[in-house]
C-alpha positions in Angstrom: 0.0 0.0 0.0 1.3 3.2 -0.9 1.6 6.5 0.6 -1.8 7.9 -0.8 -3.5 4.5 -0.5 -2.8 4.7 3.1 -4.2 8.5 3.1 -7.4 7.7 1.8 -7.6 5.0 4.3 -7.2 6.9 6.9 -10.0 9.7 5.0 -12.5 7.3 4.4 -12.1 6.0 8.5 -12.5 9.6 9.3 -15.5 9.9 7.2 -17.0 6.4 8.9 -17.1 8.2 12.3 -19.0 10.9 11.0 -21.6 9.0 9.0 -23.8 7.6 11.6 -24.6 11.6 12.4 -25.1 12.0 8.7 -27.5 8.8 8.0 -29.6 9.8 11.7 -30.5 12.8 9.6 -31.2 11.0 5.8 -27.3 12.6 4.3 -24.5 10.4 3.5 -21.1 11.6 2.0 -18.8 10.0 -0.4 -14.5 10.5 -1.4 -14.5 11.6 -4.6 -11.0 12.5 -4.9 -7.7 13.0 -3.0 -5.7 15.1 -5.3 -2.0 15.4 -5.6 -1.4 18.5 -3.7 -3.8 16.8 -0.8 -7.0 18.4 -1.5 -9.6 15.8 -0.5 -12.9 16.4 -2.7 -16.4 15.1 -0.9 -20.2 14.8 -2.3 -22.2 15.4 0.2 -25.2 12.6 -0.3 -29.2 12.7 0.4 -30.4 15.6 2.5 -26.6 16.8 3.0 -27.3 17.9 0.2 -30.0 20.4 0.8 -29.9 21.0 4.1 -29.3 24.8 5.6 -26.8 23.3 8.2 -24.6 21.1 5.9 -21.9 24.0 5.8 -21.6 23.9 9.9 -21.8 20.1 9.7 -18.7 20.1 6.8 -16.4 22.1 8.6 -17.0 21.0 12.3 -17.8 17.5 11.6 -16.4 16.7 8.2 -13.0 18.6 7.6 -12.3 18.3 11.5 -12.5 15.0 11.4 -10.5 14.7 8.1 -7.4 17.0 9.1 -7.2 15.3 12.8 -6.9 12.1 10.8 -4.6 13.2 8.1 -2.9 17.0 9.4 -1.4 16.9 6.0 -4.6 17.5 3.8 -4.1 20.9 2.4 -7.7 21.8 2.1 -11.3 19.9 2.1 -14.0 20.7 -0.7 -17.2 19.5 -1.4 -18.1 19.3 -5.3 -21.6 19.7 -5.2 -22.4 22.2 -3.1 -21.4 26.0 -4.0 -20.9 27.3 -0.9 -18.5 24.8 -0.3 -16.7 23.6 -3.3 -13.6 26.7 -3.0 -12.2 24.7 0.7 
């Protein structure tokens, strides 16, 4: 396993002990991408989606979660929604 294998492993744990909070309230989110200069790109699943608190729940549940996992992840977007797609 290589060096970003072993980053994304360590993402997509991060990301499993958010998504019980996520699936209580109907969202989901999904690893699209962990690019070569570390940027980790999310889609934010079901109500996620929509819902007027899914900024607050990305950078307090989502990118904490991912940069106490992996300190080295230069910044965390989410593709499909505007407001948080810049990181």
């Amino acid at each position: 396993m290589d060096s970003k294998e072993k980053t994304i492993a360590l993402i997509e744990l991060a990301l499993e002990s958010v998504r019980p909070y996520l699936k209580a309230d109907g969202g989901d989110v999904r690893l699209i991408e962990l690019t070569d200069n570390q940027d980790v790109v999310l889609e934010l699943l079901g109500s996620c989606q929509s819902c007027p608190m899914s900024a607050m729940t990305f950078r307090a549940g989502l990118e904490e979660s991912i940069r106490k996992a992996v300190p080295s992840v230069n910044k965390v977007v989410a593709q499909n929604v505007p407001s948080l797609a810049q990181g």
